[in-house]
N, C-alpha and C positions, 0 to 999 in steps of 0.2 A: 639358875634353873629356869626362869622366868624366861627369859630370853632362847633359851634351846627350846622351851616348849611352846614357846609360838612362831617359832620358826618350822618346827615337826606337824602343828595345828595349819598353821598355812601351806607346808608341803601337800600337807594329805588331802584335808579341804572335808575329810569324814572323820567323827570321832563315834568310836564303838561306845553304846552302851547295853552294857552285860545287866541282864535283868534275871539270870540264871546260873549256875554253877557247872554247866553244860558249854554256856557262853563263853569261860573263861578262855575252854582247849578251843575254840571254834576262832578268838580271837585271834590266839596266838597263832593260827594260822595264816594271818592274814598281815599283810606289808603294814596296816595302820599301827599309827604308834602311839595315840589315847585312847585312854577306853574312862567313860564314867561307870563306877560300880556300882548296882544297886541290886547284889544280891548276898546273901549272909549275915553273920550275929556277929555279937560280939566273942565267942568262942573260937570264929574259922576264919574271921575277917584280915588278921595278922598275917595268917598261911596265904590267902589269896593274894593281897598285897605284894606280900615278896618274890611270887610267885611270876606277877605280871614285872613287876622290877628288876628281877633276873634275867628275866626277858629282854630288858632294857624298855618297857613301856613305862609311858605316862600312868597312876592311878590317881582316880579322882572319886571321893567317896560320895555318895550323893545322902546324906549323911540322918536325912529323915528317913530312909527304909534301909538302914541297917537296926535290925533291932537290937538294946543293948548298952547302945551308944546314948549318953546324956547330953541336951541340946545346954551343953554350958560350959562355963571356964575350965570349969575338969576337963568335961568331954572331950571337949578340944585337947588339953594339954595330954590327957591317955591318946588321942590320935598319934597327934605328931612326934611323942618319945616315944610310942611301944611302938603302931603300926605304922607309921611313917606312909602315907601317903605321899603322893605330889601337890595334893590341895584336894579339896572339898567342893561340893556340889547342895546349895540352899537354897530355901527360899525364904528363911531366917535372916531378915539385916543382924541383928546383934549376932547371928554367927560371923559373919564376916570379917568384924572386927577384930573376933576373937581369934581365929583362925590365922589372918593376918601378922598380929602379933605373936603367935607359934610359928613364923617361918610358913603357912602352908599358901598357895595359890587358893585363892578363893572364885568362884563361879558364881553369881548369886542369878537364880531362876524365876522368871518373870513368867506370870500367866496374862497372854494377855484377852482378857474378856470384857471388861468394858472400858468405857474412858477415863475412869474413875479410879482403874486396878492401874493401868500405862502412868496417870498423872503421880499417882502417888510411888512406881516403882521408878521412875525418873524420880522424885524428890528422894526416894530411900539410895538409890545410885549415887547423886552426888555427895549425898551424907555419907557414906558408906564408902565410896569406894573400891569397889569390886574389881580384882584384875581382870574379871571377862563379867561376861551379862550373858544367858541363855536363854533367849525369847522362844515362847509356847504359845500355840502350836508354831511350828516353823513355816507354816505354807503361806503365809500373808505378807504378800513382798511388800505391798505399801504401808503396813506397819514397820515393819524391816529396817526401809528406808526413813520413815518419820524418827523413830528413836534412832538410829543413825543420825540424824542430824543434828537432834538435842544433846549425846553423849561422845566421849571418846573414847569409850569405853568399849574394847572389842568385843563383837555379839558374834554368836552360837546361835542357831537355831536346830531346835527340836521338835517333835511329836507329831505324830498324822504322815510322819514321811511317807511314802507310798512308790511315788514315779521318780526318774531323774529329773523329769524338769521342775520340781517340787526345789531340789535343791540344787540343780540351777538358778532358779529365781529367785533364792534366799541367795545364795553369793555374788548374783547380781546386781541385789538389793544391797547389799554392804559387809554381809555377814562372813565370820574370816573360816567358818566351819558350820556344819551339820551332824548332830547327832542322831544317829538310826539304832534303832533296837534287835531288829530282826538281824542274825546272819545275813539269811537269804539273800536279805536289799542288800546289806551291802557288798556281797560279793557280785552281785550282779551289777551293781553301780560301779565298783571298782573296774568291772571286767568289760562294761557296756559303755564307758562314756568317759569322755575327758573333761576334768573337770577343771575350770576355769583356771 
């Protein structure tokens, strides 16, 4: 599974994230074939899952705003036997680990605001090992690039997207996707530009 989904991550070059239960029909419209979740509870989160799976898309829980969900060894293990994800979306290192050992793709999300948050999310990366890294906000190519150079760890970039050339310059900088929120962008990204 690891390997389809970073081949479908590098086709596309956008990963949807659903931040509404509106998001879901809106995605399914669209040729993308990840999406990060970050809308619903622990009661409806199963149905949306299979839903996007049926589909034949990637889901990726982003696992701190689903309410519901316990950030620990259960938690996890209720993921990946009931609702079965594709992998998770943190900014939890001890999620990682755990996730991992359930079989799920793990994302682990970096914020990056000072030198201090980068230094220590690089020392948490190599401990950890995350199949991908989701640098935030996504518009700072020369950060992009620097943890580029320190990891080999495939990066995502996210947040603040806005224009195409936003994520242009993020896949220029190294990164193998961008995640966008809004529809809107991204059907207009899809429809407006060829991406690298």
């Amino acid at each position: 599974m690891h390997e389809e989904f970073f081949t479908k991550v590098n086709e596309d070059r956008l990963i949807a994230a659903i931040k509404h239960p509106k998001g879901i029909e809106q995605f399914l419209q669209t040729n993308l074939h990840v999406s990060f979740l970050q809308t619903g509870n622990i009661s409806v989160i199963k149905r949306y899952v299979q839903l996007l799976k049926n589909a034949n898309r990637f889901v990726f829980l982003h696992i701190e705003k689903i309410p519901g969900i316990s950030y620990d060894r259960e938690g996890l293990q209720f993921l990946a036997k009931f609702v079965q994800p594709t992998g998770i979306v943190t900014t939890k290192s001890s999620l990682i680990q755990l996730a991992k050992k359930e079989g799920l793709i793990s994302i682990q999300r970096l914020f990056l605001i000072d030198t201090d948050a980068v230094k220590n999310g690089l020392q948490s990366i190599q401990e950890v090992k995350p199949d991908a890294l989701e640098l935030m906000p996504g518009i700072i190519p020369e950060m992009i690039k620097k943890v580029k150079q320190k990891t080999n760890v495939p990066i995502i970039t996210g947040g603040l997207i806005r224009h195409e050339t936003h994520i242009l310059h993020a896949l220029e900088s190294g990164a193998i996707a961008t995640s966008v929120g809004s529809p809107n962008r991204r059907t207009m990204f899809l429809t407006g530009v060829a991406l690298i």
